[in-house]
N, C-alpha and C positions, 0 to 999 in steps of 0.2 A: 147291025144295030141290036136284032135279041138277044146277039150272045154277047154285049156288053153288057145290057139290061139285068142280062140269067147271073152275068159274073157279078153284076155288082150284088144283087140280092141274095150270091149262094157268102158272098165276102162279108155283106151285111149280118147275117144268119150266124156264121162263124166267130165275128166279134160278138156280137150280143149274146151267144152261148159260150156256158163256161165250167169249170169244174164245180165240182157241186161240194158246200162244204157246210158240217156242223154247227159253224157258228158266222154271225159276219166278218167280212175281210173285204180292206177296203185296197184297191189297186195303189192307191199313193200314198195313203196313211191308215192305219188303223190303233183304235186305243179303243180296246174293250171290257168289259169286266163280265163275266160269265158265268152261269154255273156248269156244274159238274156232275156234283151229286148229293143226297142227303138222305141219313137214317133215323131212326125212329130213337135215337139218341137225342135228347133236347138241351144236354149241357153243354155248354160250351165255353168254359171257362179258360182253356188255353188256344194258343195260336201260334200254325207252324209256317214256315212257307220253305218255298225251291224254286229255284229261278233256270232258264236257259237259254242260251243268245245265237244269235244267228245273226251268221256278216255274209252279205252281198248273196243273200239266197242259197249258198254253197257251201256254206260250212257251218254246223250247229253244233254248239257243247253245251256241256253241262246236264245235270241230273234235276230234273222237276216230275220228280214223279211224289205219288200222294204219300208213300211209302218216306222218301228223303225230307220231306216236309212235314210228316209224323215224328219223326226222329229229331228234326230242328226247335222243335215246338215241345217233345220229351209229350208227346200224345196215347195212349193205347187208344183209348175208344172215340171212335170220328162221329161228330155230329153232324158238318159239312164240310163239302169240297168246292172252291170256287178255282176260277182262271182268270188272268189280269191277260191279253195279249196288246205289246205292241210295237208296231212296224215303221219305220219309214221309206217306203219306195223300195222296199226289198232289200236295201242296205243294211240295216241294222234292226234286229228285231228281239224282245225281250219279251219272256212269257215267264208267266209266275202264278203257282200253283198254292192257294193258300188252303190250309186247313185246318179247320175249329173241332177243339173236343176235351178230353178231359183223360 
């Protein structure tokens, strides 16, 4: 009977911990919008973005980085950087990296 007790609360323990992560992420669904980062640049007159997908957890493409989405946007100087993340069920997931500046 204690080593049922011990198993269930070491099994208990183990679901309720988890990797630890930057931003929220939800197990079943997630739709976030985030920041990133921001400089003492206050203009913000253009907008770039970069997008990148991820199917069934196992295979991600595409380029979203701050750099491909300076370049979509025809940016030099960044004012800010945000993140759109989002998932379903680990299926299908879409992250997009938007950036403001001039």
């Amino acid at each position: 009977m204690n080593k049922m007790i011990i198993g269930s609360l070491l099994a208990t323990a183990f679901a309720l911990t988890g990797c630890a992560t930057s931003q929220p992420i939800g197990a079943i669904y997630t739709d976030i919008n985030a920041p990133v980062t921001a400089t003492s640049n206050a203009e913000a007159s253009k907008t770039g973005t970069a997008t990148c997908k991820s199917y069934l957890a196992m295979v991600a493409i595409g380029d979203c980085s701050i750099d491909a989405a300076k370049k979509n946007g025809n940016i030099s100087r960044v004012s800010h950087v945000d993140q759109k993340s989002n998932n379903i069920l680990g299926l299908i997931g879409t992250y997009t990296v938007t950036v403001k500046g001039e």
